[in-house]
N, C-alpha and C positions, 0 to 999 in steps of 0.2 A: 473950887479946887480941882472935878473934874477937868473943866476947860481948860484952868491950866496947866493940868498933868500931860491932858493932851497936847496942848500947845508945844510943852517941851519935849515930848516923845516925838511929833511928828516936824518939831522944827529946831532939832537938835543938830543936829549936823549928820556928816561920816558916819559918825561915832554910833549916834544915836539910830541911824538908818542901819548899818550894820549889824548892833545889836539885835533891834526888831525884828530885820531879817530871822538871825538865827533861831530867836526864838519860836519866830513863827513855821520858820522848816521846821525843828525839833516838834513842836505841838502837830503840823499837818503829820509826820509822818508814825503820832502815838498816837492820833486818832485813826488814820488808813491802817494802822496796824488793830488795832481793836477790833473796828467796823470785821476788817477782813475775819475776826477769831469769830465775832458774834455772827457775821454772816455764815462761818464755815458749819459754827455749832448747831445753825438753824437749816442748812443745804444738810447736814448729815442725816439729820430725823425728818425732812422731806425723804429720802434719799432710805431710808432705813425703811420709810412706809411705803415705798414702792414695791418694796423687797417681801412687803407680807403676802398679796396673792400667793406666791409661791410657798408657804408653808401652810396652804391651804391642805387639809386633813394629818396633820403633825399633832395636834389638838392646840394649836394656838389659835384658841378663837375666844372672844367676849363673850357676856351672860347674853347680850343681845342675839348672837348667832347660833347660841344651842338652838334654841328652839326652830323644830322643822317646818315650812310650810309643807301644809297639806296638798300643795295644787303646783309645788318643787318636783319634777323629775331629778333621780338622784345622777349624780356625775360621777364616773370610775376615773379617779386620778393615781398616778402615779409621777413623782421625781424625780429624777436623778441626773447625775453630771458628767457630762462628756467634757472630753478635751481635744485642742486644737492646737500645737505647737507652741506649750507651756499656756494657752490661755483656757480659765474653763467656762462650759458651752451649759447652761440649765437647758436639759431639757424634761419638758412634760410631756407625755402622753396621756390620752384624756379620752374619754367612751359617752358622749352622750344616750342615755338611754329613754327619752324624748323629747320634745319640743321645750319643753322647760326649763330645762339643766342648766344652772349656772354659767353665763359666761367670763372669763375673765378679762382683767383691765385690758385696753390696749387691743383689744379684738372687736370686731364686727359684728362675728359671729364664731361657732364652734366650728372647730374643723371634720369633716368628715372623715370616713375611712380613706387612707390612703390620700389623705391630704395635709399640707402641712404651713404653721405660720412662721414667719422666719423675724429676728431683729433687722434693721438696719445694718446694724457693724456685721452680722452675720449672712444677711445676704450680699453683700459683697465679698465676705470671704468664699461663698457656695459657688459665684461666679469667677473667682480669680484664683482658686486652689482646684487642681486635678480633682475629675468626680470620685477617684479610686481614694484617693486621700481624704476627704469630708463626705462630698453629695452623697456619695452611696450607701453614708449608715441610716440615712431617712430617707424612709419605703414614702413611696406616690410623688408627687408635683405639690410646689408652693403655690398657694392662693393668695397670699398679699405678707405685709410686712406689722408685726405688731408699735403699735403707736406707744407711746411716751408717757404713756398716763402707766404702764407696766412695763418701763425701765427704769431700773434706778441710774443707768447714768450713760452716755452719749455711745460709748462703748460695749455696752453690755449684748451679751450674746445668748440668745435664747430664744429656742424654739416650741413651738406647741404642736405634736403630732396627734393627728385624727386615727380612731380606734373604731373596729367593731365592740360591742359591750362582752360579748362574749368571748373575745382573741383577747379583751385587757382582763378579765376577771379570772384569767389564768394566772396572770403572774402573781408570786407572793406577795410583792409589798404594794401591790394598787389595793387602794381604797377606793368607797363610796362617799359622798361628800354633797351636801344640800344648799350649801352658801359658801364663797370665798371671803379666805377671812380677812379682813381690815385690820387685825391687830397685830403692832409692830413686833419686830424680835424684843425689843426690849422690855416689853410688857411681859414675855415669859418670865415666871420663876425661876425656872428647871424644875420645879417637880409638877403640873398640868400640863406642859406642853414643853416641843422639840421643836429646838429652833435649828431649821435645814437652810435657811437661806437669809443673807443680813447679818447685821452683827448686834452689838448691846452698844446703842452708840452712849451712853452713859461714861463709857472706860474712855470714848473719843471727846465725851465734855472734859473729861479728867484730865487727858494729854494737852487739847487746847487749853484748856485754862493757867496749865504748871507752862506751858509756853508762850504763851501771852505774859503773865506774868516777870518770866526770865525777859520777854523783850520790853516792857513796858521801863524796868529797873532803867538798864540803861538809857531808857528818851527822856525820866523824871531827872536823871542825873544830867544831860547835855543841858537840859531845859534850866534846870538850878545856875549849873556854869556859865550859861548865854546870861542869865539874867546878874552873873557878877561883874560881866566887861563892866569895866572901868569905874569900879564901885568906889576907888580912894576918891576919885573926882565929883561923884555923885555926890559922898559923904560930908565933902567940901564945901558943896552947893548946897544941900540940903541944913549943913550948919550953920550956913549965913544966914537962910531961910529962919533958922531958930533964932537967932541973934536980931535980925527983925521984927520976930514976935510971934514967928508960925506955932502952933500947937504941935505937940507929936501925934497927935491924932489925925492934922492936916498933912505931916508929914508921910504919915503910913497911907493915907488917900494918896498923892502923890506918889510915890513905888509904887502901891499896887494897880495903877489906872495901865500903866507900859504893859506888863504883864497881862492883865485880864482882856486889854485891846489886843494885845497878840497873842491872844489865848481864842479867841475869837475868828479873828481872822483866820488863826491857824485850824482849828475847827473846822471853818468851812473848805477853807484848802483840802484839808484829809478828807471830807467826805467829797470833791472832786477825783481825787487821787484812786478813794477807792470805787468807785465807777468808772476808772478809765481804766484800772486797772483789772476789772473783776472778770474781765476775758483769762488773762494768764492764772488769776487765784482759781478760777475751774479749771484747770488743768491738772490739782494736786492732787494725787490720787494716792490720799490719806484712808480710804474706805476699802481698797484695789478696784477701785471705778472713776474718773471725775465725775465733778457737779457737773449739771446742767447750769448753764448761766443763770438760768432766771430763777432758779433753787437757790443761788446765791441772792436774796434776801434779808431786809430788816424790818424789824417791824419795829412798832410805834414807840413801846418801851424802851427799845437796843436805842431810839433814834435820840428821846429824849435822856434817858440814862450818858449817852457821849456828850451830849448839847450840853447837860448842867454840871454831869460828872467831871469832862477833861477842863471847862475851863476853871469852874473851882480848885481841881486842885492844881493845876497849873500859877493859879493866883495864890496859891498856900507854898507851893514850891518856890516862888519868887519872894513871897512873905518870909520865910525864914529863910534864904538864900542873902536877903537884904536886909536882916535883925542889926546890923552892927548901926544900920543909922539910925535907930531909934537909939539917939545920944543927946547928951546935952550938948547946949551951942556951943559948948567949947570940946567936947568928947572928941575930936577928928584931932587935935593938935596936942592932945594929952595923948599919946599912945601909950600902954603897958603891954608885956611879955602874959597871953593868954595862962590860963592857968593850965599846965600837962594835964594830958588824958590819962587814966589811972585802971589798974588791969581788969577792972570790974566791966569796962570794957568787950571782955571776950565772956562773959558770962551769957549774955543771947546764942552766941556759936556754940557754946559746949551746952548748952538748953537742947538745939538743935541736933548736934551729934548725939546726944541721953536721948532722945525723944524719938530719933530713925533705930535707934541700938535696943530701945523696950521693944519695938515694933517683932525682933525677930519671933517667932513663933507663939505670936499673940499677934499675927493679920485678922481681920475681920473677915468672914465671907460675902458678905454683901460688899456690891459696889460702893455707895454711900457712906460705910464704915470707915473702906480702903481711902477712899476721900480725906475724912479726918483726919487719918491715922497718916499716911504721907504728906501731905500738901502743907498740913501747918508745918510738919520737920521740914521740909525743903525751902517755905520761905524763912525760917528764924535761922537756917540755915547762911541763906544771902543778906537777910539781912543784916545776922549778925557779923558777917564781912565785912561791910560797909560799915558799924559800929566800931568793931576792934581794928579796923585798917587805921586809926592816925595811931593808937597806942602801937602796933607794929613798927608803923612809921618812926617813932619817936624812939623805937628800939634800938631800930636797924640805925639811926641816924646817929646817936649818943655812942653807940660800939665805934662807928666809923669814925666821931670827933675823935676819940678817944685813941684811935690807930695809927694817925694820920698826923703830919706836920704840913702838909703840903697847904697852902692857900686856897684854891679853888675846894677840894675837898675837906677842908676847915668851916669855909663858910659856908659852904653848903649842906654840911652836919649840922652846925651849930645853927643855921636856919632854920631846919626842919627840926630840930629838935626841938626848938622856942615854938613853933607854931606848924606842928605834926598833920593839925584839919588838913591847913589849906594846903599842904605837899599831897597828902595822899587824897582829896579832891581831887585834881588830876587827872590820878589813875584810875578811878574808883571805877570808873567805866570798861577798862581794860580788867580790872581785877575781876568784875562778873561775869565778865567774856570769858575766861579764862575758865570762870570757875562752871559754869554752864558746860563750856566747850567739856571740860574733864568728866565732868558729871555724865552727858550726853554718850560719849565715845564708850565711857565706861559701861553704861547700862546697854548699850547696845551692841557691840565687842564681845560683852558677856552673852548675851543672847546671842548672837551668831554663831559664836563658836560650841553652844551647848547644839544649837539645833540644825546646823550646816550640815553638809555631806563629808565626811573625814577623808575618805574616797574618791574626791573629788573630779575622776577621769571620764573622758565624755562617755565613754561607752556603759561605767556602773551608771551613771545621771542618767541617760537614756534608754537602760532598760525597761520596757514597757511591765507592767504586773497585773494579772486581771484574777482578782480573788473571786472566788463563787461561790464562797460559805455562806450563810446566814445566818452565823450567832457562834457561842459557844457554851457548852454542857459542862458546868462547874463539877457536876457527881462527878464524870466519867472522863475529864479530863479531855475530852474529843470537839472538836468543830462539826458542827451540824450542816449541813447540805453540799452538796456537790454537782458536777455536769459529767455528762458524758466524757469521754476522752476523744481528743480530735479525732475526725477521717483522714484517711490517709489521703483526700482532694484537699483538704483545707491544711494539712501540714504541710503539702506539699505548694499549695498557695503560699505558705508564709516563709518557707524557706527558698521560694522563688524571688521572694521580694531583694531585690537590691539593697544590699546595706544590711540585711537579718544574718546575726553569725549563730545563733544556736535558737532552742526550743525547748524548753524542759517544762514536762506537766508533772506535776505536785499530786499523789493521790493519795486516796486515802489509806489506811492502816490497818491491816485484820491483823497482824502479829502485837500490837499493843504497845510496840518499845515506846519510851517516853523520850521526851522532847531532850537532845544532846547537849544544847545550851542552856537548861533552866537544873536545878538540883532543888528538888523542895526539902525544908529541913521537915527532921520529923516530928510528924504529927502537928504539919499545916498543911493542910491542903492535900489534893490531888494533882500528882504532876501534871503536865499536860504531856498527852499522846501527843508523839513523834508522828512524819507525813514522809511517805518512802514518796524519791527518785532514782531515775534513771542513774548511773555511774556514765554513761557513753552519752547520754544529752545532763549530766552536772559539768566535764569535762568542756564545755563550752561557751559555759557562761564567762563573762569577765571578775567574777569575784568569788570566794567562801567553794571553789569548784572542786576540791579533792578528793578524791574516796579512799580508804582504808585500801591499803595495797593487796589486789588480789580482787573487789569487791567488784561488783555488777549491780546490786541498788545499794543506798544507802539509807540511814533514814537522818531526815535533818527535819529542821524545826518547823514549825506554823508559819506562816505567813513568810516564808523565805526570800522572797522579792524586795523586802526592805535591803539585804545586804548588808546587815550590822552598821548600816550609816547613823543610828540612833546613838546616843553617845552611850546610853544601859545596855547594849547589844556587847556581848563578848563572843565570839565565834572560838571551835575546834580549828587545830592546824587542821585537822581530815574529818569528814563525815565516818562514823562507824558503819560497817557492814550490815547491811538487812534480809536473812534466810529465808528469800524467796527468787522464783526464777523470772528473769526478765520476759516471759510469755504471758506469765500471772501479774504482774506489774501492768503489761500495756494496757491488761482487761480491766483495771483496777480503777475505779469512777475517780475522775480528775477536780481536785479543790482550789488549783492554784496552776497558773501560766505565767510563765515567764518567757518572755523574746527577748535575747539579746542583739542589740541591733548597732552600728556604728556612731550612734549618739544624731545623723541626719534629721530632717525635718520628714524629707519624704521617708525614709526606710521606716520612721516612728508611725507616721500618720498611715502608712499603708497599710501596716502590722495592722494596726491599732483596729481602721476597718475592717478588716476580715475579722477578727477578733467578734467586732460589735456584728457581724451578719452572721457568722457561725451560732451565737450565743445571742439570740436579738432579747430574747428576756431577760437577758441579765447585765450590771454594769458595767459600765465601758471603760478600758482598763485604761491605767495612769503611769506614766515612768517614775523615777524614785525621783527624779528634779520636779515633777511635779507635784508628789507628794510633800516633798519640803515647803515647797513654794506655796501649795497651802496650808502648812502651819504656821509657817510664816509672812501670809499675804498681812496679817494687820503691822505686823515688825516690819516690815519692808515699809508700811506708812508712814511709822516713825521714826526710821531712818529718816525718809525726806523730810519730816518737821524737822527731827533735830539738824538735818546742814541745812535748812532754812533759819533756824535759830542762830548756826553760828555764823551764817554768810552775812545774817540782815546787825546781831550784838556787835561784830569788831567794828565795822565802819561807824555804824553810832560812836561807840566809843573811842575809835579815833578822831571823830570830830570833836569828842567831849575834850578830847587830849589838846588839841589843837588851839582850840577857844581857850581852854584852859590857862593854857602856857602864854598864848599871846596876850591875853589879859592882864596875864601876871604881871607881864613884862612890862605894858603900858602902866599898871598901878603903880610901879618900882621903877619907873625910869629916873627920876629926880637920884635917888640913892646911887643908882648905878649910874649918872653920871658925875656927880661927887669922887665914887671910887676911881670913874677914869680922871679925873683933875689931880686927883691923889700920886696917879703914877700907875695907877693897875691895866694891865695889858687888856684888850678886849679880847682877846684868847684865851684869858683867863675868866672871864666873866661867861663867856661862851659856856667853858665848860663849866660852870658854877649852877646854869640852867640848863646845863643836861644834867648835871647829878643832881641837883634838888627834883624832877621828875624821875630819872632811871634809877634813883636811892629804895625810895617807897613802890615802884614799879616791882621793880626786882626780890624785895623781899617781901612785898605781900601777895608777889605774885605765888613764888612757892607755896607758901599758906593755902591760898588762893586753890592751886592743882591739885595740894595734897586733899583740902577738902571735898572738892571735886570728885576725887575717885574714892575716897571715904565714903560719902554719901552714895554712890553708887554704888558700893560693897555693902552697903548697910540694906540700901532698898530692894536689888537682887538675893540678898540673902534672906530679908524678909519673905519676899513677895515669890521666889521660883525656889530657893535652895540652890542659886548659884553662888560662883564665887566669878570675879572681874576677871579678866585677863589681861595680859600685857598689852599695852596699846601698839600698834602697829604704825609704819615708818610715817604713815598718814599725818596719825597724831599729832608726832615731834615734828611735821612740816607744817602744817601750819600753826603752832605754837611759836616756833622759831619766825614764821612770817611775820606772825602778830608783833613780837615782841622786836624784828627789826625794821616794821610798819613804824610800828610806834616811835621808838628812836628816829625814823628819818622824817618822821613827824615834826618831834622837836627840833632836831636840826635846821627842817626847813625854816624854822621860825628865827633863827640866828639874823640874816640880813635884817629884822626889825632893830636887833638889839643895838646894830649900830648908829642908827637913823636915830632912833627915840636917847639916845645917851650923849648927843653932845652940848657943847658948854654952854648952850643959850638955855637948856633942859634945869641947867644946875641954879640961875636965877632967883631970889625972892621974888613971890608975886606978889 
């Protein structure tokens, strides 16, 4: 029976060459889409383990690397992060204090005093950017470039500066250190170690996986569709086959040989696909780095889990796509009216919605937890879409019979309402587009606009802010540490710089007032102590600049450089008055710097140097778009999966559409051309198969949306304590495309209906 399953698969005709085709694209492009997830999942934890040298003395290290050697010269490390016109720069400074000292990945050897190691992407920016703007804030000459074995990714920028042991064992936060550690961020707890560098790629298994999934839905469903082309005619065949004496057993060998041969085929196609394509998949910079190419790997599991995984279920998908021929030999010529779906139907969906709505304040804190706890609501969520879409169907269609006298929209109620599957089949592919797309927009709409800049004008964005506190005193309400107050050579440096429109140093507070923005109620806590400035450099900044009328300092809050862009920041129209003289202020040790600057690259990065050479032991200060942009670098990743998810779901599912409809048409021609012998216009029939698809389209698409941004009101509310936001014009544009994609989809499909309907079609065979 194999041979001849084959035989008829590969010497079917048109018909049967067309089918294959599709199935076999559908299969190549949900195994290239897999490959790509499982290669991304396994380039990120390369990619994360690159990233551990650098949180070498944070205390993330193994049982293995407690222990000291005894014949280890120890290494004074210090990290911290500079920036580069919005990119940020790791840099290390490092103090060998003999021959022994640890080296780290990607080096030769340690650098000396006054010597320094530079990345790739980094020395070419040290070469193509003014030395006043980068070069200058790293003392001495580069001795070569750090190799690849300590980058996480083609772009990464990171330098290793050489120390005396005695000039680095000044600053507060260098440590001593005996081994570099090899243990990833993810292996942190949080409570043994601080992860300064890399992420928990565990939350990036979690995103891949809920996005792989959203895209697998729709390739299972094209895959089901391709495999019903021309299924009345199959059924046909296959019942002669019975009436001969075939077994249904031999019969079910037969379907299933088409299918798992281009299930196979398709197989290897997708792991072409994704080799030719794994150039642009390292480009996606889901981590805020790309892979390295060769990072993007599979290993032997991933290889054998798609080999036996996709075509099995690819042959289960075509297995119940093609139940209806497991009939008796006469089962094709008896037709009956399928039995209506019944509202028990939407019982998975509201499973789902119960199941996202417990989650609100009962999140787990482990990753693993958060796993459970969303992932199963998300898929009984779609799945249960796909279940209750023909009961919708069947709704939306009986209200319409019911409305309507008109003909075209008669029979195309009363079709879909007899047999609700196969109308919203179809769509089913648009409907998790839809419902993805909603979902998506929503969870990340809501995140932008909680953590954006409210502010948004370039000169608050490119205020530079260079904080020099080191902690904060809970008794006393005060920020601990401070610097000097500038020279008046290096104010006058910065106020020389092109593009610098003010300068206000933040200092510290011997009169006590408490912080103008915070009220603690009584008896919690200790306010927090207020930080006087100037009134004649507040008046310069571009934001929160007012003083009480009459005033010379003021006192305003802690860390004033944010500019109330946080969305919990509420500011005074005016800073309150602070009774002291502006002589006694300029003397007053400085905690906080702010340059206002016209939002430029140069005017930012010139600042920014003097800054770092003024203050070389302390960090290098950051504008408020920077600051966003890293609370936001991993959201800005998921942005791009999510319009990858919705650029790669609507095509799928308008091919699902496409195949759909034209199948249909071919299963139905005999009937529809009866109807035209009858007298019935083909204008009428035209529209008879636009409304049996845009009927169940359009009403399970609403379902579909409202879900969508449900689920993403449930899972932000869970997971941050937000709420959604309005979708923006984006949204309803391409919602609107989709849905008159989809329409000119089926239209396109009209010039068959003419071809396949005339009167030689209407014939006994």
């Amino acid at each position: 029976m194999i041979r001849l399953g084959l035989r008829l698969t590969l010497s079917g005709g048109r018909e049967a060459a067309a089918r294959l085709a599709v199935i076999v694209a559908a299969v190549a492009l949900g195994v290239g889409l897999l490959l790509s997830i499982l290669a991304a999942i396994n380039a990120t934890a390369t990619q994360n383990s690159r990233n551990a040298w650098l949180n070498t003395g944070s205390g993330t290290r193994t049982a293995s690397q407690s222990a000291t050697k005894a014949d280890t010269d120890p290494l004074w490390w210090l990290l911290r992060a500079d920036h580069f016109d919005g990119k940020t720069i790791g840099r290390v400074d490092v103090a060998a204090t003999g021959p022994s000292s640890p080296v780290p990945p990607g080096l030769s050897r340690l650098p000396g005093p006054g010597e320094f190691y530079a990345s790739p992407a980094l020395d070419k920016l040290l070469h193509s950017a003014p030395a006043a703007e980068l070069a200058d804030r790293y003392p001495g000459h580069q001795v070569g470039t750090v190799g690849n074995a300590g980058l996480p990714g083609p772009d990464s920028l990171i330098v290793v500066i050489g120390h005396r042991p005695d000039q680095l064992a000044k600053q507060h936060d260098a440590t001593q250190v005996t081994t570099i550690t090899t243990a990833t961020p993810s292996s942190c707890n949080g409570t043994n170690c601080t992860v300064r560098a890399g992420i928990d790629n565990r939350g990036i298994k979690l995103i891949l996986s809920v996005a792989g999934t959203a895209l697998i839905f729709p390739v299972l469903i094209l895959i089901g569709t391709a495999t019903r082309l021309a299924a009345t005619r199959r059924e046909q065949r296959f019942a002669a086959m019975r009436l001969v004496g075939a077994t249904p057993r031999q019969i079910s060998m037969l379907s299933a040989v088409e299918s798992t041969l281009a299930a196979l085929v398709g197989t290897a196609v997708g792991f072409g696909l994704f080799y030719v394509f794994r150039m642009q998949l390292a480009l996606v910079n889901l981590t805020s780095t790309p892979y390295f190419a060769g990072d993007l790997t599979l290993r032997t599991g991933d290889i054998l889990l798609v080999c036996v995984a996709v075509p099995v279920g690819a042959a289960i998908t075509a297995r119940i796509a093609l139940r209806r021929v497991q009939v008796s030999p006469l089962g094709v010529t008896r037709r009956v009216t399928p039995r209506p779906p019944r509202v028990y139907r939407v019982i998975p969906l509201a499973a789902g919605i119960a199941e996202l709505s417990y989650t609100i304040g009962r999140v787990p804190r482990s990753t693993n937890g958060q796993i459970w706890v969303f992932v199963p609501g998300i898929l009984l969520v779609l799945t249960g879409l796909v279940i209750a879409g023909p009961w919708l169907t069947m709704a939306g269609a009986r209200l319409l019979a019911r409305q309507t006298s008109r003909p075209a929209l008669l029979v195309a109620g009363r079709r879909l309402a007899d047999d609700p599957k196969a109308g919203f089949r179809a769509v089913s592919g648009l409907v998790l587009a839809l419902c993805v797309t909603s979902a998506a927009v929503g969870i990340i709409g809501s995140l932008n606009a909680e953590r954006s800049i409210p502010q948004a004008s370039r000169a608050v964005a490119g205020a530079l802010d260079a904080n020099y506190t080191e902690g904060f005193n809970r008794a006393t309400g005060r920020q601990i540490g401070s610097v000097p107050p500038l020279s008046k050579a290096a104010l006058g440096d910065l106020n020389s710089v092109p593009g610098v429109k003010g300068v206000l140093m933040i200092h510290t507070n011997p009169l006590g007032t408490t912080d103008p923005t915070i009220h603690a109620r009584q008896g919690v806590g200790t306010p927090p102590v207020a930080s006087l400035a100037s009134c004649t450099e507040l008046a310069k900044m571009p934001a929160n600049s007012a003083c009480a009328s009459g005033a010379q300092a003021a006192s305003v809050p802690q860390n004033y450089g944010s500019f109330g862009t946080y969305y919990w920041m509420h500011w005074p129209s005016a800073w309150p008055a602070a009774d002291i003289s502006p002589q006694r202020l300029a003397r007053l040790p400085v905690q906080e710097i702010v340059v206002a600057t016209d939002g430029s690259t140069s005017a930012i990065e010139r600042a920014r140097t003097i800054l770092a050479k003024t203050y070389p032991d302390r960090d290098v200060p950051w504008t408020v778009r920077e600051d966003h942009a890293q609370s936001g670098a991993q959201l800005a990743g998921y942005q791009q999966l999510a319009n990858v998810v919705i650029l790669v779901s609507f095509p799928i599912a308008g091919c699902s559409l496409a195949v759909s409809v034209a199948g249909g048409l071919r299963d139905r021609k005999r009937p529809f051309s009866l109807l035209r012998l009858t007298g019935t216009q083909l204008g009428v029939l035209r529209r008879i198969v636009l409304l049996e698809s845009a009927v169940p389209l359009l009403v399970v698409a609403v379902v579909a949306i409202g879900m969508g941004f449900l689920t993403a009101q449930l899972f932000v509310q869970a997971q941050f304590r937000y709420s959604i936001q309005a979708p923006g014009i984006q949204y309803y544009a391409i919602v609107l495309t989709g849905l008159v994609a989809s329409l000119g989809v089926i239209a396109s499909t009209m010039p068959l209906l003419r071809r396949i309907t005339g009167p030689e079609t209407a014939r006994n065979e």
